[in-house]
C-alpha positions as CSV (number, residue, x, y, z in Angstrom):
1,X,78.9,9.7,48.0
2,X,77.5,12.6,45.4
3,X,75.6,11.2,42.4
4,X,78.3,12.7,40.5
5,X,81.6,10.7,42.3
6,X,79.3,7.6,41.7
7,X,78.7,8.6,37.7
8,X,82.4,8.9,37.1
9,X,83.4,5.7,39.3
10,X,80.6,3.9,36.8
11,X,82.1,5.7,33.8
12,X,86.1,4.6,34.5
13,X,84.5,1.1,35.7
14,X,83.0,0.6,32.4
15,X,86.3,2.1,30.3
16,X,88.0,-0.6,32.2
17,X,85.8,-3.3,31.1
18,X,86.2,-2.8,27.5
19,X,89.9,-2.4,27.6
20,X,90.1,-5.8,28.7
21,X,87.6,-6.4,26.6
22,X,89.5,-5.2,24.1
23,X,92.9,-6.6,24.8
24,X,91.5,-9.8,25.2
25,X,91.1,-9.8,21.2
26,X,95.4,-10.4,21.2
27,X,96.8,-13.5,21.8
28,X,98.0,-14.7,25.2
29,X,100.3,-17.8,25.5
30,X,99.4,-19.4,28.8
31,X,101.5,-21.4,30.7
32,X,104.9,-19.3,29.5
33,X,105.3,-17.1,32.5
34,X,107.5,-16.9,35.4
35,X,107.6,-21.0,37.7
36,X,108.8,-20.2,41.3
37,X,109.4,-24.1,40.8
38,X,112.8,-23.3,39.1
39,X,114.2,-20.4,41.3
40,X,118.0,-21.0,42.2
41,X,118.3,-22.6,45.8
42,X,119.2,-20.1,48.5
43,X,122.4,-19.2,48.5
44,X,123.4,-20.3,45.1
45,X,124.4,-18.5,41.9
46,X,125.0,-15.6,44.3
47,X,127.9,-14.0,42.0
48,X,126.1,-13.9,38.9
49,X,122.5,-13.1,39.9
50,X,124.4,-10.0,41.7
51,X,126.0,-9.0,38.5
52,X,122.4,-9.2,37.0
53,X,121.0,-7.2,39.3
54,X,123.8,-4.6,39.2
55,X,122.9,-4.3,35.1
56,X,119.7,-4.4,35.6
57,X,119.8,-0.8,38.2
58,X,122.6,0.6,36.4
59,X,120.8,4.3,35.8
60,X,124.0,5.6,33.4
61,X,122.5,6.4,29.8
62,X,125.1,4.2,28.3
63,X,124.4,1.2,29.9
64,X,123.0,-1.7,27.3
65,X,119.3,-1.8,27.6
66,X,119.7,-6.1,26.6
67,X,121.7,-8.6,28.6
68,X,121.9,-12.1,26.9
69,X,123.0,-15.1,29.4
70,X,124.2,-18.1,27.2
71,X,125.7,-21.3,27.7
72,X,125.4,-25.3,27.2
73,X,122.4,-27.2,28.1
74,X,122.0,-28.2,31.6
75,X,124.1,-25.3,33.3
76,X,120.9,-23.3,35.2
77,X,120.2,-20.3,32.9
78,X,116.7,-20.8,33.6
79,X,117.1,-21.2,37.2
80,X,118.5,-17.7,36.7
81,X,116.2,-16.6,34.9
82,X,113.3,-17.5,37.3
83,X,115.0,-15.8,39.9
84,X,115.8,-12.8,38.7
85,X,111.7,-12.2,37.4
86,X,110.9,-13.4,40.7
87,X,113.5,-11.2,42.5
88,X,111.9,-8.0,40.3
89,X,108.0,-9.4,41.0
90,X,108.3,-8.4,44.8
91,X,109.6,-5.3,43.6
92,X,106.8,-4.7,41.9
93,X,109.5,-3.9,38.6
94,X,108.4,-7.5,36.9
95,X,107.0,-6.3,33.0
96,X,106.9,-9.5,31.9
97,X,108.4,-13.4,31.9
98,X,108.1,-14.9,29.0
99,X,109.5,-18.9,28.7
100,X,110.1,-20.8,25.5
101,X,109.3,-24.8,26.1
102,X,110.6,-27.4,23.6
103,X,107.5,-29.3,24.6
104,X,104.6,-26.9,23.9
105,X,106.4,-26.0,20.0
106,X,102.8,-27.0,19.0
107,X,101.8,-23.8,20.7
108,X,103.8,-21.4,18.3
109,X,104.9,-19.6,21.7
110,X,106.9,-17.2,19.4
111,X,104.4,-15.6,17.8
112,X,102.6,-14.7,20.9
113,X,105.6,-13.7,22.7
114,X,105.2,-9.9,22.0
115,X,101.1,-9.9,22.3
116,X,102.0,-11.8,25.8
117,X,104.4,-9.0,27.0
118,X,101.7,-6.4,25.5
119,X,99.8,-8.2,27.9
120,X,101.6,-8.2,30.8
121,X,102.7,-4.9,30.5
122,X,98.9,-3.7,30.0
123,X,98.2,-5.2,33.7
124,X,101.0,-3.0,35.2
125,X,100.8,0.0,33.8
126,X,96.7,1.7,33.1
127,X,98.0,3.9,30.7
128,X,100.0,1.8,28.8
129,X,96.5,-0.5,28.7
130,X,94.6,2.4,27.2
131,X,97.2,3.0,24.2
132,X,97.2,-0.8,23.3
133,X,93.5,-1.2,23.8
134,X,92.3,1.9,21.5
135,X,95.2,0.5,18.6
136,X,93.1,-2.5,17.9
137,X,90.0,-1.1,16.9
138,X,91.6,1.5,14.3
139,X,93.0,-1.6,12.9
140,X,90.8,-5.1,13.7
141,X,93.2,-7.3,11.4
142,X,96.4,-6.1,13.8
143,X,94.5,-8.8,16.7
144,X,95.3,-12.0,14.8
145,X,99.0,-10.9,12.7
146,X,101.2,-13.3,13.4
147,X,103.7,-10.7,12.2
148,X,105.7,-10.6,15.8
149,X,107.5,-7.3,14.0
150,X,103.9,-5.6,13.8
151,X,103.0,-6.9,17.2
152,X,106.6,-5.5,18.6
153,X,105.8,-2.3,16.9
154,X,101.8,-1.5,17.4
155,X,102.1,-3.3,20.7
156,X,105.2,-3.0,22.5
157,X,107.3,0.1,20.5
158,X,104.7,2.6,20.3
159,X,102.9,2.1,22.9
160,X,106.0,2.9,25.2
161,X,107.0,5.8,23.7
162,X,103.4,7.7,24.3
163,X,103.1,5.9,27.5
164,X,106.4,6.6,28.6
165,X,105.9,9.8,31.3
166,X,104.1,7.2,33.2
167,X,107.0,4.4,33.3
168,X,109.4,6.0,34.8
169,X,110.1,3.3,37.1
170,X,112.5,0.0,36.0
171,X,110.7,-2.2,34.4
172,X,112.4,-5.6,33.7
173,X,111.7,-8.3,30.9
174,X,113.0,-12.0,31.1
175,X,112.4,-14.4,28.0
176,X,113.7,-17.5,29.0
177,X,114.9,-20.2,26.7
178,X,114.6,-18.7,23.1
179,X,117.1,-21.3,21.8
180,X,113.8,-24.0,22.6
181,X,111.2,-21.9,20.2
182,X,111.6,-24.6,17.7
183,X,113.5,-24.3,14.1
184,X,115.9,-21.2,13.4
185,X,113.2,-19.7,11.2
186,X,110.8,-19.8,14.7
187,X,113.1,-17.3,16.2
188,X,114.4,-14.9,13.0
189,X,112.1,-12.2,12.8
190,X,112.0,-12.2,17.2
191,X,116.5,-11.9,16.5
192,X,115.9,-9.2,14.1
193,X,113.7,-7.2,16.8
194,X,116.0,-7.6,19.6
195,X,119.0,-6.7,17.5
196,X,117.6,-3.8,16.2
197,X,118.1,-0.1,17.1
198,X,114.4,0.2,18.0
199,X,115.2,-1.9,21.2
200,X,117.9,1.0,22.1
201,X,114.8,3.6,21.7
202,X,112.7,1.9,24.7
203,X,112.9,4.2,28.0
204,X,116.2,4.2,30.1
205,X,114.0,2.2,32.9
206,X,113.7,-0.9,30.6
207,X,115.9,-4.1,30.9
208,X,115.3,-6.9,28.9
209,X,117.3,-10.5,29.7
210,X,117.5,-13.1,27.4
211,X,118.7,-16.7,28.4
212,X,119.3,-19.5,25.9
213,X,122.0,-21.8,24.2
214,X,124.7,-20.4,22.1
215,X,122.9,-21.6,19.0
216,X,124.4,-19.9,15.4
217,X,121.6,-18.4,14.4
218,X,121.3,-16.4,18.1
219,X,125.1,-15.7,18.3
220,X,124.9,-14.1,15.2
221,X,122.2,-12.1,16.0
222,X,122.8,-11.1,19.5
223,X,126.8,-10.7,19.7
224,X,128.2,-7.4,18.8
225,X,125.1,-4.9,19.1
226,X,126.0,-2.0,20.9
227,X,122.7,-2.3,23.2
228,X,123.1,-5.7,24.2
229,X,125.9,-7.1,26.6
230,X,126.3,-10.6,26.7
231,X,127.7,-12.9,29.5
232,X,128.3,-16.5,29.2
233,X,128.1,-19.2,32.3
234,X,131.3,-20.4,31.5
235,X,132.6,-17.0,33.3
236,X,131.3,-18.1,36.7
237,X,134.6,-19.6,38.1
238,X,135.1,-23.3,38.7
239,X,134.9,-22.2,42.8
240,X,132.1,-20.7,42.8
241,X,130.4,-23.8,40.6
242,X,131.6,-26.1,43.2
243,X,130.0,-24.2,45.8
244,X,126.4,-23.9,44.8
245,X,126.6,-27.3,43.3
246,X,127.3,-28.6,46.8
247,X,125.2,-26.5,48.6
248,X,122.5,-28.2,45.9
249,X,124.1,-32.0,46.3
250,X,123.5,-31.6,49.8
251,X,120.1,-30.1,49.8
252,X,118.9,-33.0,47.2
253,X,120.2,-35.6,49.7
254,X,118.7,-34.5,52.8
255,X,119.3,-37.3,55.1
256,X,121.1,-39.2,53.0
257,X,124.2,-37.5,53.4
258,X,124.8,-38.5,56.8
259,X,126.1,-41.6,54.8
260,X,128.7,-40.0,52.8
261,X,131.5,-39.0,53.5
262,X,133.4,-34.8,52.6
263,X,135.5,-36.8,50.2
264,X,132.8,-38.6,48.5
265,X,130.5,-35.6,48.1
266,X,134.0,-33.4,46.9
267,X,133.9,-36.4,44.4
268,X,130.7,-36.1,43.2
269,X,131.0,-32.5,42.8
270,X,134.0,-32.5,40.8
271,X,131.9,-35.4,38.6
272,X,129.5,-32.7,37.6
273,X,131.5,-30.0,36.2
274,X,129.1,-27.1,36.5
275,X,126.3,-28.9,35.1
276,X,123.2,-28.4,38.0
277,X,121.4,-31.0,35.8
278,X,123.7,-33.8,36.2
279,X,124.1,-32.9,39.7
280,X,119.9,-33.4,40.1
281,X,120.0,-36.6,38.1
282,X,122.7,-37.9,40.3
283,X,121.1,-37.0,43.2
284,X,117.5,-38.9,41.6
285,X,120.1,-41.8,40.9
286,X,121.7,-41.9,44.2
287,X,118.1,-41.8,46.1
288,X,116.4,-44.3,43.9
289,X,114.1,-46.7,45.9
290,X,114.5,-49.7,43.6
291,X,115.5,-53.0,45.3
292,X,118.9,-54.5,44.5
293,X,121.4,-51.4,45.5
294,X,122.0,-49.1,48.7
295,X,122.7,-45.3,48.2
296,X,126.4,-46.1,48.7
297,X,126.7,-48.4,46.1
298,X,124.4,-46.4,43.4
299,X,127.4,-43.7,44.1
300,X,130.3,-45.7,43.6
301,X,128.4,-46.9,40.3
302,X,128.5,-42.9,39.2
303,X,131.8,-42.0,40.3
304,X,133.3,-44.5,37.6
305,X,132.2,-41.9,35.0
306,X,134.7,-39.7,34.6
307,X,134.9,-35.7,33.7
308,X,134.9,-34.6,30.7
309,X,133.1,-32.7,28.3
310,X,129.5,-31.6,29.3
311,X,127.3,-33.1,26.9
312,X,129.4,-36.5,27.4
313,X,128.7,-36.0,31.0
314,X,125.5,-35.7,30.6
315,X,125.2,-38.8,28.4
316,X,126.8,-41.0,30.3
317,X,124.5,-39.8,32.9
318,X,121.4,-41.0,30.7
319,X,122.8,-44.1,29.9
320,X,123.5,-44.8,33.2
321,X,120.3,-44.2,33.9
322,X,118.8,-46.2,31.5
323,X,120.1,-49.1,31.6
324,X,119.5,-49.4,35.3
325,X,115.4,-48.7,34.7
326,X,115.4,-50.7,31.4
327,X,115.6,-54.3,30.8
328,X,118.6,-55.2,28.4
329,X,116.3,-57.6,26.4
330,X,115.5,-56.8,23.1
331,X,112.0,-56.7,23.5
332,X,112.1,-54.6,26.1
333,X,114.4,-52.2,24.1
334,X,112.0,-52.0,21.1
335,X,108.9,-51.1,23.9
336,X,110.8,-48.3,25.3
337,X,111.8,-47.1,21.9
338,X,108.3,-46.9,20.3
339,X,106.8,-45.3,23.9
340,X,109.7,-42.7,24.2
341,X,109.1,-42.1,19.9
342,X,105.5,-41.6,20.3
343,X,106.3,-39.1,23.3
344,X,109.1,-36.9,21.7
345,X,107.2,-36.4,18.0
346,X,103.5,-35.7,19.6
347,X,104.0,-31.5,18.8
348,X,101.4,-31.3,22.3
349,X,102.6,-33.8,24.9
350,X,100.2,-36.0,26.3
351,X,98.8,-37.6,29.7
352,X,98.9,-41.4,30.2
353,X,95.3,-42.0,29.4
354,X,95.8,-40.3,25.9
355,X,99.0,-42.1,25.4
356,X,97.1,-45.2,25.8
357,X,94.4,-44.1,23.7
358,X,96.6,-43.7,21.0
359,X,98.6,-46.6,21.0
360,X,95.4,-49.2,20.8
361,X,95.7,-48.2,17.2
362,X,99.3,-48.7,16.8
363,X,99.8,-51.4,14.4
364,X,103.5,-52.9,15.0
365,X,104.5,-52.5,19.1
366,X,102.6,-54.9,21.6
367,X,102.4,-51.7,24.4
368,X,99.0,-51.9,25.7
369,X,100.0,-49.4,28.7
370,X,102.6,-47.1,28.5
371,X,103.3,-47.1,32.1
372,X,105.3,-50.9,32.1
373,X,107.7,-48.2,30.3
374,X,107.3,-44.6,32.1
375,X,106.5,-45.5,35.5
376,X,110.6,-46.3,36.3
377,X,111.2,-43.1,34.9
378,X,110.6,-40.1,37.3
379,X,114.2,-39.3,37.3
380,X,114.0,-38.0,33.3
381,X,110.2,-37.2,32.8
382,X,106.9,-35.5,34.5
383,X,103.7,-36.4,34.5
384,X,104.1,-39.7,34.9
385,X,102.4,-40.3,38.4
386,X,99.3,-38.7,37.5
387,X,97.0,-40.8,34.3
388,X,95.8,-36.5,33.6
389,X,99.0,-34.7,33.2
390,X,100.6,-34.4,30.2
391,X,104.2,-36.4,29.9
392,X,107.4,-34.2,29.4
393,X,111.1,-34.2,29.7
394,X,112.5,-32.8,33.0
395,X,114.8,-31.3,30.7
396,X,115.7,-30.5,27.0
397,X,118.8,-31.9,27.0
398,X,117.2,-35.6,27.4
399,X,115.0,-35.2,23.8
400,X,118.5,-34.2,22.5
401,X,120.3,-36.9,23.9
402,X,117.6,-39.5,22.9
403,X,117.3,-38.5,18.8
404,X,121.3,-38.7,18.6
405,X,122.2,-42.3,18.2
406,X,126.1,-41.4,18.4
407,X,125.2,-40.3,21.7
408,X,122.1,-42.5,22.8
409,X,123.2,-46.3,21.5
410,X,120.7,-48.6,22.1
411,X,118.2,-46.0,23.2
412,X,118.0,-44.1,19.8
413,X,114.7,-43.4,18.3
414,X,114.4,-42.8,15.2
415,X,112.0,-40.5,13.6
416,X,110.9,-42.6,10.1
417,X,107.3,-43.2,10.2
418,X,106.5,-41.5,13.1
419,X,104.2,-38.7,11.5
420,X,102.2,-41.4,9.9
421,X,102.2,-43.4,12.4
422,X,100.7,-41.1,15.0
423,X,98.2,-39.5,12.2
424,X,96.8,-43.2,11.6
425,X,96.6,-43.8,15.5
426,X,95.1,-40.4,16.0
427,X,92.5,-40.8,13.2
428,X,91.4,-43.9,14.0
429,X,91.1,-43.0,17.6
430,X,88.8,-40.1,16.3
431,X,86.9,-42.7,14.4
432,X,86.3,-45.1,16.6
433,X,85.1,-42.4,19.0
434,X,82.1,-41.0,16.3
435,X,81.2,-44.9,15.7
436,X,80.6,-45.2,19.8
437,X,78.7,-41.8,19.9
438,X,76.8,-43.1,17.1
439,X,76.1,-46.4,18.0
440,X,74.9,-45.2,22.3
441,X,72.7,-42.5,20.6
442,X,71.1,-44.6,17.8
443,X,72.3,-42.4,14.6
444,X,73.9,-45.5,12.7
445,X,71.6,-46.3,9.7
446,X,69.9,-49.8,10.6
447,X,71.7,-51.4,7.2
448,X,75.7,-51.1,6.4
């Protein structure tokens, strides 16, 4: 190789370094991309994930550059979602997937969402990653702002438009979930971005899809703008529902369903309505390994719940849920309230071993390990088989469910005294942990 190939190679090697350099100055929310975890099953979904895709490599100039999927908690927009990045990924069309947790709030997700994408799109595209990276030094404080319309103008807007004879080929955005950011005025400045008409100047190649609940605030926002086309999953057709919820019934039971009978499945179908998530909490129900009940008669247990509305379908699922897993004594009650209470209002969720931490300085509940409570509980929450990983919901809808007495009953929690609570429990934990350090290293003063 010529002394001169090997300069330049040094030269564009060294360039590279400080871009990333560079870029790593803007934040980067971890954790919020695309899970292959929640990909549709096989087979499933076919109708609308083919409608998706149609939008998505539509080429006519009129074609809204936004699609936003919407409907009721528990139907499988993020299933969708998932799929779809996942579908563009081996592609090689994947900008960015960018997912909105109710559980990692504490993270402020939303005002890292557009530095994220910056991100993402920086790794796809060189040029693109040399605009961004030579913004930042002309203006230092632009790294921090926690203004997402600066960031969605420095960082996303202008960038494209100088970088845009290079991406020429589609390039698709998914944000997932942007009902779950936190309160409304989490997401306002993100709805004003998306509704603008700076989203209709991005390249013809760009799609953006947006999946969350049909909240006010993002109806208003999002319905009616010329570039965005909205489609609800109350339009998939009560057929096609009852096809991929079978197909997912049936992969969820594996061998159980040798047991069952067409009818009975049919029935438990029909029991779910379209709601995926009360067809996988069935299923959880129905293959429970606790003494007492055979699969059969866990079934004919659900099938007394009858159709009706979805949320009330999936509370009666909770309930019934509960109150198999929970002792009916009050004591017992009054446990799993104050364990499930300290779980939904710590902002960061927790592992066991920092749940237990905690609650050693709790100064009304007799809980010594959390575990009496979570351990029968794998049907609603993660992380509870491993002391290390942090304890969440399976899904939204159960923190929703649980913080509702009309809809919870005996399993309410409240939220009086939570705040100080924790901060007392946490502080003194703190404490306690400085007087050990103290006392093993020989710092504490020899007199009180």
């Amino acid at each position: 190789m010529r002394t001169g190939s090997i300069w330049l190679l040094l030269v564009l090697s060294n360039c590279h370094a400080d871009q990333k350099a560079t870029l790593g100055q803007l934040a980067y929310a971890g954790g919020a991309g695309l899970d292959t975890t929640k990909l549709c099953l096989e087979g499933t979904r076919v109708d609308i994930l083919a409608d998706i895709i149609d939008w998505i490599n539509k080429s006519e100039p009129n074609t809204p550059q936004v699609l936003w999927l919407h409907g009721q908690a528990g139907t499988g927009k993020s299933a969708i979602a998932h799929t779809i990045a996942n579908w563009f990924k081996s592609l090689g069309a994947l900008g960015s997937c960018f997912c909105f947790a109710r559980d990692q709030q504490a993270e402020r997700r939303h005002e890292k969402m557009f530095t994220t994408i910056a991100h993402d799109l920086a790794d796809r595209d060189p040029t693109f990653k040399r605009i961004v990276a030579e913004v930042i030094p002309n203006d230092k404080a632009l790294s921090t702002t926690r203004d997402v319309k600066q960031q969605w103008q420095k960082f996303i807007l202008e960038p494209i438009s100088k970088a845009a004879a290079s991406m020429v080929e589609r390039v698709v955005i998914v944000i997932d979930a942007l009902d779950e950011t936190g309160v409304d005025a989490s997401r306002k400045h993100i709805l004003s971005v998306l509704a603008s008409t700076q989203v209709a100047q991005l390249p013809s190649s760009f799609r953006v899809l947006i999946t969350s609940r049909p909240l006010p605030d993002i109806t208003e926002a999002l319905q009616d703008i010329p570039h965005i086309t909205c489609k609800s999953m109350n339009d998939i057709s009560i057929a096609n529902a009852e096809h991929d919820i079978r197909l997912y019934v049936s992969d969820q039971l594996g061998r159980l369903m040798d047991r069952f009978s067409t009818e009975e499945i049919s029935c438990l179908v029909r029991l779910a309505d379209g709601l995926f998530e009360w067809a996988r909490l069935a299923c959880e129900f129905i293959k429970s390994h606790k003494a007492g009940f055979s699969a059969i008669e866990r079934y004919e247990d659900l099938i007394s719940i009858s159709p009706g509305e979805s949320k009330g379908l999936l509370d009666e699922m909770y309930l019934t849920i509960l109150r198999d897993i929970v002792e009916s004594k009050p004591k017992a009650l009054v446990r799993f309230r104050s364990v499930m209470r300290q779980i939904v209002w710590t902002q960061e969720p927790l592992p066991v071993v920092s749940l237990n931490a905690m609650r050693r300085n709790f100064l009304d509940i007799d809980v010594s390990d959390v575990t009496a409570i979570l351990n029968p509980m794998g049907a609603l929450l993660s992380g509870i088989a491993d002391v290390s990983t942090p304890v969440r919901a399976l899904h939204a809808s159960f923190y929703d469910f649980l913080t509702n007495p009309a809809r919870s009953m005996e399993f309410a929690i409240k939220m009086e005294g939570i705040h100080c609570q924790l901060a007392w429990a946490c502080s003194s934990h703190a404490n306690w942990a400085v007087f050990q350090y103290l006392s093993i290293g020989n710092l504490l003063p020899t007199k009180l």
